[in-house]
C-alpha atoms as one frame of an Amber mdcrd trajectory, in Angstrom:
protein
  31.374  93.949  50.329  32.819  91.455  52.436  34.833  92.574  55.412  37.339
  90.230  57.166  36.457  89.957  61.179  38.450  87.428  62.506  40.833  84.085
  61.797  41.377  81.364  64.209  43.413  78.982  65.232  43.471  75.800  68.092
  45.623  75.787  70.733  46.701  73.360  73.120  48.026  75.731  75.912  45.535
  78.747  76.313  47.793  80.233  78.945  51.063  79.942  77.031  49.235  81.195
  73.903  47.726  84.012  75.659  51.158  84.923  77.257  53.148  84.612  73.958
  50.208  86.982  72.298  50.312  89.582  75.016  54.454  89.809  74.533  54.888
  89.435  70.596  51.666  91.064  69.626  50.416  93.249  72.369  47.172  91.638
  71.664  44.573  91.728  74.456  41.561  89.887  75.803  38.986  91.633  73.434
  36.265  88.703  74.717  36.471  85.144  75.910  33.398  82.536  75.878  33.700
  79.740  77.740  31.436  76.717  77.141  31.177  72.997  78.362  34.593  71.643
  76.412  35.920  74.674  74.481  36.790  78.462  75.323  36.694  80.948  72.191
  39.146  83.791  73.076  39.311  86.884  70.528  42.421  88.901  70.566  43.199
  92.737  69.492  45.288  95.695  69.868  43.922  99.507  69.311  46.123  98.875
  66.283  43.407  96.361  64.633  40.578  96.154  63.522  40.431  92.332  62.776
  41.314  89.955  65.690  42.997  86.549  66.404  40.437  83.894  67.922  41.907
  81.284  69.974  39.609  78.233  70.095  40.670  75.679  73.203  38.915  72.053
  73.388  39.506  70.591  76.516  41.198  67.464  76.914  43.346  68.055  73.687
  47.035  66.777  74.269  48.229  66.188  70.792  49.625  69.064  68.828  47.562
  69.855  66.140  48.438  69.787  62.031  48.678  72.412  60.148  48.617  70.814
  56.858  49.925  72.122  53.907  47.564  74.891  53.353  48.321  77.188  56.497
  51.314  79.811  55.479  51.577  82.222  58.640  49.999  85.348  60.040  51.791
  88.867  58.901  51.760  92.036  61.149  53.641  95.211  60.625  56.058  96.906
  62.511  57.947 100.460  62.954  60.453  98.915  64.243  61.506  95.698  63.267
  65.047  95.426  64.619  63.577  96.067  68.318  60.918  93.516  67.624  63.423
  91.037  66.694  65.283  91.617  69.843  62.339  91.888  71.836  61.248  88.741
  70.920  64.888  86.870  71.354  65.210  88.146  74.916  61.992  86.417  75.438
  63.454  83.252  74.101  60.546  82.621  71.478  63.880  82.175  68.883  62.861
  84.816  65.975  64.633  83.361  62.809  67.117  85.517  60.601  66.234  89.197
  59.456  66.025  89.052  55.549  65.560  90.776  52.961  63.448  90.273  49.828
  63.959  92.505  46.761  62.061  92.287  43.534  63.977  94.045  40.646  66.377
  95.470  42.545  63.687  97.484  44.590  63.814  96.526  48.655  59.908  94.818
  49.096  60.085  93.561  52.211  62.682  93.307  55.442  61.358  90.773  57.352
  61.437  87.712  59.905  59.706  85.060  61.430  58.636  83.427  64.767  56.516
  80.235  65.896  54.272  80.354  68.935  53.723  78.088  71.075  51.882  75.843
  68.759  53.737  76.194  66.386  51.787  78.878  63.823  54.189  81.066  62.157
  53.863  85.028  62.481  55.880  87.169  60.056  57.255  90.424  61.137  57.566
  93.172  58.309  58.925  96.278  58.667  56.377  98.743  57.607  57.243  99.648
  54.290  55.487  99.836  50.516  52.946  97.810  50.475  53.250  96.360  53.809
  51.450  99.386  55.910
C-alpha cells in the first residue's frame, strides 16, 4: 500500500512563500536542502503527516503555469470563520464563505485563498467527510 509523503510546488519568492505558509497554514521548516541552483523546502504542522515541498530554482522571474490540471490544496479547519478573518487581516484576500449542499444535506462550508504564486488552498470547515 501506497502512502502519500509529500506534493510540491515551484515558487518564485521562497521568502514570501515561506511567510504566507507560516501565517495561513502554521506550516514549519520540517527540512530545507539547498543545492547549486535550487532549494527543496518541506513544510508541516504536528497536525500532518504529509508535507508541502517548496522547490526554488534560482534565477526564475517568470511566474510559473499551472495548466489546466492543478485544482488546489484542501486543509481542514475548526474554525473556519476565524480562519477567514485571520487570513483577511493579513491581506492575502480569502474569497466568499460558501456553502455546498448535496440533497439538501450541508457537505461542505468552505473558502478559498491564493498564495503568493498563485496556488489555490481551500479552507473547509471540518465536517462529514472533510476531517
Amino acid at each position: 500500500m501506497a502512502k502519500m509523503i509529500h506534493a510540491m510546488i515551484r515558487v518564485i519568492d521562497l521568502d514570501a512563500s515561506l511567510a504566507f505558509y507560516k501565517q495561513a497554514l502554521d506550516l514549519d521548516i520540517a527540512e530545507r536542502l539547498d543545492f547549486d541552483g535550487f532549494s527543496l523546502v518541506y513544510l508541516r504542522n504536528d497536525e500532518n503527516d504529509m508535507e508541502l515541498e517548496l522547490t526554488w530554482n534560482e534565477g526564475t522571474t517568470e511566474a510559473y503555469t499551472h495548466g489546466t490540471g492543478y485544482g488546489h490544496i484542501a486543509v481542514a479547519v475548526d474554525d473556519l470563520k476565524a480562519e477567514y478573518q485571520k487570513l483577511a487581516e493579513l491581506n492575502y484576500h480569502p474569497a466568499e464563505i460558501k456553502e455546498f449542499y448535496r440533497d439538501g444535506v450541508l457537505l461542505a462550508k468552505f473558502f478559498f485563498v491564493q498564495d503568493p504564486d498563485g496556488y489555490k488552498i481551500e479552507f473547509l470547515q471540518r465536517h462529514g467527510r472533510y476531517q
